[in-house]
C-alpha positions as CSV (number, residue, x, y, z in Angstrom):
1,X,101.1,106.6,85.9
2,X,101.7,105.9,89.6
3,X,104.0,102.7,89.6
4,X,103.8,100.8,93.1
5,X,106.2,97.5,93.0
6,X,105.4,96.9,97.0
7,X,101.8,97.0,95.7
8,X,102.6,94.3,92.9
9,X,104.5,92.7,94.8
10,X,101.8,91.9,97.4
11,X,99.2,91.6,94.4
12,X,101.6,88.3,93.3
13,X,102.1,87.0,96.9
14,X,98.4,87.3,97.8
15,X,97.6,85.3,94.4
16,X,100.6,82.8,95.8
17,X,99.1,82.2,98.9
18,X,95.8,81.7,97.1
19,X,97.7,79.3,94.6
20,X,99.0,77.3,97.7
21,X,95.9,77.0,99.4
22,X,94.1,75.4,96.3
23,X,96.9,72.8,96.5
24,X,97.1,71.7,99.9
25,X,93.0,71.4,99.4
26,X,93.0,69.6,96.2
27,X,95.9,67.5,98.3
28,X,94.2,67.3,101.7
29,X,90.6,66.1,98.8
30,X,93.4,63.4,97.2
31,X,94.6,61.8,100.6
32,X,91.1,61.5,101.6
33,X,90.0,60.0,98.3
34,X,92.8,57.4,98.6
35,X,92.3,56.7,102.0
36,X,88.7,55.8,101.3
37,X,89.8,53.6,98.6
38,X,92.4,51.5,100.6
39,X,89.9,51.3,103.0
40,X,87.1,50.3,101.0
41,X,89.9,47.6,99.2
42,X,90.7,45.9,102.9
43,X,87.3,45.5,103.8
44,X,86.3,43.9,100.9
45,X,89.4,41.3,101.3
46,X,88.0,41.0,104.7
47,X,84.6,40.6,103.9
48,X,85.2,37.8,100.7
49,X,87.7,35.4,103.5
50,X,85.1,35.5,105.6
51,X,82.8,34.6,102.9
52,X,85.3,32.2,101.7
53,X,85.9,30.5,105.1
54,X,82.2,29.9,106.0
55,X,81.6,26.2,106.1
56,X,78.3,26.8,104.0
57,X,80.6,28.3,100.9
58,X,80.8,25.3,98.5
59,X,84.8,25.0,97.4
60,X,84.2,27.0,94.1
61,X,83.5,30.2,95.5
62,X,86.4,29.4,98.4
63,X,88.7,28.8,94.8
64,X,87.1,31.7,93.3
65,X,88.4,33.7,96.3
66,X,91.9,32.2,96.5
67,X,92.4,33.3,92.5
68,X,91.1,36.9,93.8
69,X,93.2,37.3,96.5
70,X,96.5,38.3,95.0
71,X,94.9,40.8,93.0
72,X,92.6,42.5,95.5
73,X,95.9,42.6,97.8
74,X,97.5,44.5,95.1
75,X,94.6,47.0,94.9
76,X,94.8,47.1,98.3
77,X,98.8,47.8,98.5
78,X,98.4,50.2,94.9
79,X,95.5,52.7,97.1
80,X,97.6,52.4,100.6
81,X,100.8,53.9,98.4
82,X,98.6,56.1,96.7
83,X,97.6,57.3,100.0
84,X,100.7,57.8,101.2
85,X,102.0,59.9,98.1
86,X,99.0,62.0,98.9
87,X,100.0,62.4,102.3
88,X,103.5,63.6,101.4
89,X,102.0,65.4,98.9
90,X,99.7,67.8,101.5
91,X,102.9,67.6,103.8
92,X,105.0,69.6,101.1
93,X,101.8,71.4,100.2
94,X,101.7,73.1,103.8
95,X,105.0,74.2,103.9
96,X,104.6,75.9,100.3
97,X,101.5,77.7,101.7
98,X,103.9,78.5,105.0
99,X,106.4,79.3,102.8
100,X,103.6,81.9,100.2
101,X,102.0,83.6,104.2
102,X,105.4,84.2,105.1
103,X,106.4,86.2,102.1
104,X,103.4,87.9,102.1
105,X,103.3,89.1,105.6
106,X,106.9,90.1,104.6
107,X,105.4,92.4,101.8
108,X,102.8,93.5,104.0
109,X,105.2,94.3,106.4
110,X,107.3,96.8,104.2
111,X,104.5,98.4,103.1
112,X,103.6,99.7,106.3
113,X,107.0,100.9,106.5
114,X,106.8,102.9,103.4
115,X,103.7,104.0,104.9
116,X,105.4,105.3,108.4
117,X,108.4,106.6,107.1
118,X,106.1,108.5,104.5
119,X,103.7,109.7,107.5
120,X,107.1,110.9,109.7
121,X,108.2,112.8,105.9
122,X,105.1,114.5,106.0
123,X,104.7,115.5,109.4
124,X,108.7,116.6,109.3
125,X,107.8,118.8,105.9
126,X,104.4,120.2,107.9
127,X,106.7,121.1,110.7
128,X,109.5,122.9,108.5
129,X,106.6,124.7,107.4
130,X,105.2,125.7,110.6
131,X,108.4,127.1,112.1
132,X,109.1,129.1,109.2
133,X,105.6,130.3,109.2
134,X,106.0,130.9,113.1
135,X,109.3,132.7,112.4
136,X,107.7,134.9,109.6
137,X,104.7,136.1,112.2
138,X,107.8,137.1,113.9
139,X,110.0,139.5,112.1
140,X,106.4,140.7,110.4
141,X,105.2,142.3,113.7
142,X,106.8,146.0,114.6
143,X,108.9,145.7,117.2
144,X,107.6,147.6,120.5
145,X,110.3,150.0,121.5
């Protein structure tokens, strides 16, 4: 059995980069998610003071909307640090997928060593060969006196 622990080895990165990438999407999906939520929270506090403030609003809803307030402010505060989490979240999600590339290319990097200095073993053994080949064609032929 042919054991290869560069070829492993870049087998695990690969699957880390891969690992990292599905993070930094599902994190890139979350921010998006929460952004769209803080924003959807704000306009509706926006839209319900304007509805509260129009002179035709009788003073029930106007009360209805002062008791909501608070609560729709805290919705609004809960999805902007959600947001924000998120955001962190993708921020330390990048640098792990930085972080996974960079090893890889690392791997990568040795194995095309391995691969040269392999090539320049080869060619070096090929050579051996030839000259003592060359050197054999030699002493073989009778010597013209």
């Amino acid at each position: 059995m042919n054991r290869d622990p560069l070829g492993a080895l870049g087998r695990l990165r690969r699957f880390e980069v891969d690992m990292a990438r599905r993070e930094l999407a599902a994190g890139l999906q979350a921010a998006t998610k929460a952004r769209a939520v803080q924003q959807a929270a704000d306009a509706a506090i926006a839209h319900e003071a304007v509805v509260a403030t129009d002179p035709a609003t009788n003073a029930a809803v106007a009360a209805a909307f002062a008791g909501w307030q608070p609560r729709g402010r805290r919705l609004s505060d809960a999805a902007r640090v959600a947001q924000e989490t998120a955001e962190q979240e993708t921020i330390r999600a990048r640098a792990v997928v930085a972080a996974a590339r960079a090893a890889a290319e690392v791997v990568e990097v040795m194995q095309a060593e391995l691969m040269r200095a392999g090539r320049v073993v080869a060619l070096r053994a090929e050579q051996v060969m030839l000259d003592d080949h060359g050197g054999w064609v030699r002493c073989a032929r009778p010597s013209a006196q």
